[in-house]
N, C-alpha and C positions, 0 to 999 in steps of 0.2 A: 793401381795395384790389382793382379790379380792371385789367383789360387796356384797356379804357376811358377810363380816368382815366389809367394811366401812356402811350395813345396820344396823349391830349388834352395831357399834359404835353410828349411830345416833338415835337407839331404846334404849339404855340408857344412852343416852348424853355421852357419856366418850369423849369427844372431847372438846374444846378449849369453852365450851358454850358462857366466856363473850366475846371471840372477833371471832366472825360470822359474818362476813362481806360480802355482795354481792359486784362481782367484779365493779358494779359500786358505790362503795362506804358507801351504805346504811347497817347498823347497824342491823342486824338479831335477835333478840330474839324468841326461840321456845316457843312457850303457853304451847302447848300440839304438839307432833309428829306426832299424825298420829296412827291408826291401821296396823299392818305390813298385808301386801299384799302377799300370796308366791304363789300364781295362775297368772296369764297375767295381764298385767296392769300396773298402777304405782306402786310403792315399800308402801307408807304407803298412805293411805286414811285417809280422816277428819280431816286432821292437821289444827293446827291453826299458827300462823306465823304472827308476827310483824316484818315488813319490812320497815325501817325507821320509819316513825310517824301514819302510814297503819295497820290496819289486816286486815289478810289475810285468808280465809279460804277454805284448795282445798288440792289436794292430792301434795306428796312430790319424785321425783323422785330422785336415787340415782347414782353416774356413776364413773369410777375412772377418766377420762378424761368430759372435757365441748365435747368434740365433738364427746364422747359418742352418744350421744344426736341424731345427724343425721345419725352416722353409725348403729345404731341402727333403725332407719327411724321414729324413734319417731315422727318429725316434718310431718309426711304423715299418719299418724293414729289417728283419732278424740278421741280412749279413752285418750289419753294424753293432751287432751284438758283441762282440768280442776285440770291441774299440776300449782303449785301456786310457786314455788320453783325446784329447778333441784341445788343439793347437788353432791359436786366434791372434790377430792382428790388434783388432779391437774386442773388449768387453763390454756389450751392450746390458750390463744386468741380465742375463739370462740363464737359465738353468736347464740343462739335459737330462735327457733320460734315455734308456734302454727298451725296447719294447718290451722287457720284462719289468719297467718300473723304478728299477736300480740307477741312481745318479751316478752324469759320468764326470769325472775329473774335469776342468777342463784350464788352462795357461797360456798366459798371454806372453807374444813373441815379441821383445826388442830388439829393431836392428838398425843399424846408422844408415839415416835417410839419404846418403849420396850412393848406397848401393841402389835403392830404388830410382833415383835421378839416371843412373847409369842406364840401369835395364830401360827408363821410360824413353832414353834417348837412342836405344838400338833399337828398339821394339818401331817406336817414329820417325826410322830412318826411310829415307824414299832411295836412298844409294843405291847401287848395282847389286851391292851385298848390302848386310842392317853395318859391318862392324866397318865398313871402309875405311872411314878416319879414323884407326886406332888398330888397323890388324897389322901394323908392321909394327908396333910397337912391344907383340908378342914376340917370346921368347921362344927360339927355332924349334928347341928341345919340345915345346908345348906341341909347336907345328908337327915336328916331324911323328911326335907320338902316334896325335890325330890320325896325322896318312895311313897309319896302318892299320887304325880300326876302322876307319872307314871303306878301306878297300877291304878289309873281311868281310865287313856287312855288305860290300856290292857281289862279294862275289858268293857271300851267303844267298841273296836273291835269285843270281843265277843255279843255286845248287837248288832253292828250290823249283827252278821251272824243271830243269833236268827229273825232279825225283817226281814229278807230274808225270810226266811221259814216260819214266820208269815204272811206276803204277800201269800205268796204261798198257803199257808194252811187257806186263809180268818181265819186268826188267831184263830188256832185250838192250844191252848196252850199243849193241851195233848199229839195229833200227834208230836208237835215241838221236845216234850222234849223227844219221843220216837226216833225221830230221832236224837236226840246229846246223846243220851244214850248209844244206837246202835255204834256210829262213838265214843264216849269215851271211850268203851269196847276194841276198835281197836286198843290200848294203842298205837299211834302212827304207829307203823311197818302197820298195820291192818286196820286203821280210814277210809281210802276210800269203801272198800269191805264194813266192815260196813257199813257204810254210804249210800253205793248204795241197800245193802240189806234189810233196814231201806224204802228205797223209791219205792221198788218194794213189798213190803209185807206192805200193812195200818197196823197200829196199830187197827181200825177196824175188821181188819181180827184177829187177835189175842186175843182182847175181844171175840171175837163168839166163841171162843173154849179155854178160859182159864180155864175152869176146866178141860181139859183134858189135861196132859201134854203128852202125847205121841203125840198130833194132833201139839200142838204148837211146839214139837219140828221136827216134820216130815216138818210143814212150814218153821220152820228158813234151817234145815240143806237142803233141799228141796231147798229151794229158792238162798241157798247160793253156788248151783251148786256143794255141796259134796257129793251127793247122787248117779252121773252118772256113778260112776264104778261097778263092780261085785266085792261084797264081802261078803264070805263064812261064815257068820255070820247071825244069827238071829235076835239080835235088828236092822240090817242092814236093815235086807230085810224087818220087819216089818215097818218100818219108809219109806222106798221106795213106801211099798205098799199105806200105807197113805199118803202121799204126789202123789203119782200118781192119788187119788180119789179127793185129794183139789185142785190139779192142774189143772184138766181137771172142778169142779166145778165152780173153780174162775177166770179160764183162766189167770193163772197166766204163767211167764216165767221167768222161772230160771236164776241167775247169771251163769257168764262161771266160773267153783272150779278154773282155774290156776290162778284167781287172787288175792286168799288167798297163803299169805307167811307163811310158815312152816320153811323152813331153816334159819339157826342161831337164831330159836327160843328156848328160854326154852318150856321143854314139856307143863308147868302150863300157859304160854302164846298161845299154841297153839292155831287156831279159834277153833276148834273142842269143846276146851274147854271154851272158852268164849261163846263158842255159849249154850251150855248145861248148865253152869250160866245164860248165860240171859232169857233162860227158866224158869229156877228156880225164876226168877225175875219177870217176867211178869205176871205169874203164881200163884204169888201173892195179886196182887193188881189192884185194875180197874183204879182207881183215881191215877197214880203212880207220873206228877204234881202237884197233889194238897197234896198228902202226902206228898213228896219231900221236898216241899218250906213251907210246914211247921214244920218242923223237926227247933229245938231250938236251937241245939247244934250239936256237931261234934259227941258226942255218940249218938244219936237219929238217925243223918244218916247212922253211920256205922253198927248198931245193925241191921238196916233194911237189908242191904245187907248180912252181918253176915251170917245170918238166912236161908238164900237160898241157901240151898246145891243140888248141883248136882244129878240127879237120880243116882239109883243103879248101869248101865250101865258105868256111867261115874265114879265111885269111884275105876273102877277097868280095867279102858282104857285110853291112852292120844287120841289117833285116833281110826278109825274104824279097827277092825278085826286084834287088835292087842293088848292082854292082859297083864298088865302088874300090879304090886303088888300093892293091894289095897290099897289107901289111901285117907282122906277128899280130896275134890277140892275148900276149902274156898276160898274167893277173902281174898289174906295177908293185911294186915296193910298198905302197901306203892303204892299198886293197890288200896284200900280204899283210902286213901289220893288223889291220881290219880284222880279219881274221883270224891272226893270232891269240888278240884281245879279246877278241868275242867270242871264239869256237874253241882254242886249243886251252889256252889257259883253263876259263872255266872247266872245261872236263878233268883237266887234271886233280883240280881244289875239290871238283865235286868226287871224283877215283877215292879220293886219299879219305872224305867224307865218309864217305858209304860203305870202306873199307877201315876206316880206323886207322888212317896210316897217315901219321905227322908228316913223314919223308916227302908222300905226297907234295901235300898241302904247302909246305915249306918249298919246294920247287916249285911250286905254281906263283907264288910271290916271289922269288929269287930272281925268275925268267921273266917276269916283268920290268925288272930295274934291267932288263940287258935289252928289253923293247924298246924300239922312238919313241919318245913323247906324242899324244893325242895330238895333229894339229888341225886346230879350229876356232871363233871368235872366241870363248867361252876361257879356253887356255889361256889365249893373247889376251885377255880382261883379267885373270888370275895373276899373269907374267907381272903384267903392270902395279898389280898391288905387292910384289914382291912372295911372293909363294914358290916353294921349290916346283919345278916343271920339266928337270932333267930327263926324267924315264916314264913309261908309261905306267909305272908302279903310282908314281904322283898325281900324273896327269887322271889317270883315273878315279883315284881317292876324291879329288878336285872336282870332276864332273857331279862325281855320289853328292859332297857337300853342298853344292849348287843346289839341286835339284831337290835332295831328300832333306835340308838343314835351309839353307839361306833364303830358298822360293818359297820358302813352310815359316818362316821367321822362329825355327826354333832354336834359338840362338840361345837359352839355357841347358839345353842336351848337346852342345858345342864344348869343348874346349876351351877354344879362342874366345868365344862370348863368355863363358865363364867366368876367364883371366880378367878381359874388359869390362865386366860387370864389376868382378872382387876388386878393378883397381890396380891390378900387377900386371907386371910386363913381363 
């Protein structure tokens, strides 16, 4: 047993509620628990608590032993002063105190020991997830709830990298979205280089010369430190040459190239090649924010990218000074998608955030259920356990659980582990 599990017990009563007794005698009834606390402190704040024929209103500590209480040094630190209650598994004879001296209450928790057998057998599970054997046996309703707090909180996370850079950028929503643009092009293996190449080149700079795509792409491949070799090429050496003329104008400093990954890249992943799409992107449109997030629909955004084909050079090279058979470099269907989930969405969840606007927010999860499904091993391991995986509204939700829930084994801040702890289905 831990503190945990007897917290998650008295966060929703699953314990002996009518007979809560303080060890000296008095008659417990909880009003209301308390806010759970998971930062330093007491365990839940604001509780109310009738303690004999008394209310009581102060925060609630939790402990598996009463004398928890002073090994813990609780009785020596003032925030535990306005503990009203001090909740215990076992009573070891022991007595508290307040560091003003004043004795604290203190009751012992009964609760039927097959809830702890439950918790001790997901907490010891070695499965993929803790709840494997038992997560179909929830109820969809339970599931489908889950999905959508969970994708709130993932896309909370993303709101807040967004409102970083919003700081940063005295909320320059253009610059922001040029640099998540930049870092989602990175399709992962890539997202840092991006990212830093994004913060060394304003998107400023790239307005001033978007009508000439030779200039913007001599700034990207330029700034992304893959222009410093010798090679026997012509669009090489002209792209070198101009970026040697913007560099010395704009006193710019180039990225070091070996921090772009090439190896166990497909060629169509290559930076080379992402880089000479996001040319074709930028090159497009001045306003590429405010186009963006106002795109309606999932074809609206991908037509936009669609459309932005690589120059001539690149239809018929994956790298520099090395020719290879011509063919489009469209971004595919599943790099669209990629992007959708990663850049368009979030900005919208974050718009609606920062402005107050539900409408937002509520299309930015709508437009998810009209996306593909995630696909990757992680999915195909959820598929298997029966978890919805339709849209990438779910598939997403599912990634968060993985990662921030099941790899954490906090399988009592769950749903699903909850149900399977309590017993129900």
């Amino acid at each position: 047993m831990n503190e945990e599990f007897l917290q998650f017990l008295w966060k929703f009563q699953l314990f002996d509620v009518e007979n809560l007794y303080c060890t000296t005698g008095e008659k417990v009834v909880p009003l209301h628990v308390g806010s759970h606390n998971t930062a330093a402190g007491p365990d839940f704040f604001n509780a109310k608590i009738q303690i004999g024929e008394e209310v009581w209103a102060g925060n609630v500590e939790i402990h598996q032993r009463t004398s928890d209480w002073v090994r813990h040094n609780h009785h020596k630190n003032k925030a535990y002063d306005n503990v009203i209650l001090h909740v215990v598994a076992h009573d070891d004879d022991s007595t508290i105190h307040r560091t003003t001296g004043s004795l604290i209450k203190c009751a012992v928790m009964n609760f039927n020991s097959q809830l702890e057998e439950r918790y001790r057998e997901i907490q010891n599970s070695t499965g993929w997830v803790a709840c494997e054997p038992h997560i179909k046996k929830v109820d969809e309703f339970v599931v489908k709830q889950l999905m959508g707090r969970l994708l709130v909180e993932r896309l909370g996370k993303r709101v807040e990298a967004i409102q970083q850079e919003l700081i940063r950028t005295s909320k320059n929503w253009e610059e922001v979205f040029y640099i998540f643009l930049l870092r989602t092009f990175g399709f992962s293996i890539n997202a840092l280089p991006f990212e830093l190449l994004a913060k060394s080149l304003p998107y400023q700079l790239i307005l001033k010369h978007r009508n000439r795509r030779m200039a913007v792409e001599a700034l990207l491949f330029g700034q992304s430190g893959l222009l410093e070799k010798v090679v026997d090429d012509e669009y090489y050496r002209s792209l070198k040459a101009e970026y040697a003329f913007l560099r010395a104008k704009y006193k710019l400093k180039p990225l070091e190239g070996s921090l772009w990954k090439f190896l166990r890249t497909r060629p169509h992943n290559f930076p080379t090649i992402r880089i000479a799409q996001l040319a074709a992107v930028l090159c497009r449109e001045v306003n590429l924010f405010s186009m963006v997030i106002s795109c309606r629909n999932i074809q609206e955004f991908k037509r936009f990218f669609e459309d932005a084909e690589v120059s001539d050079y690149w239809i018929s090279h994956f790298a520099f000074g090395s020719p290879s058979k011509g063919r489009s470099k469209w971004l595919g269907d599943s790099a669209l998608n990629l992007l959708a989930i990663n850049l368009w969405i979030p900005f919208v969840f974050a718009y609606g955030h920062f402005n107050d606007s539900y409408s937002f927010k509520e299309r930015a999860l709508d437009l998810l259920e009209t996306i593909s499904p995630d696909d990757n091993s992680l999915i195909d391991k959820w598929r298997e356990l029966g978890m919805p995986t339709g849209s990438a509204f779910y598939t997403q939700a599912l990634l968060h659980l993985k990662s921030e829930y099941c790899d954490l084994k906090k399988c009592l801040h769950c749903s699903i582990g909850k149900k399977i702890v309590e017993g129900a289905s």
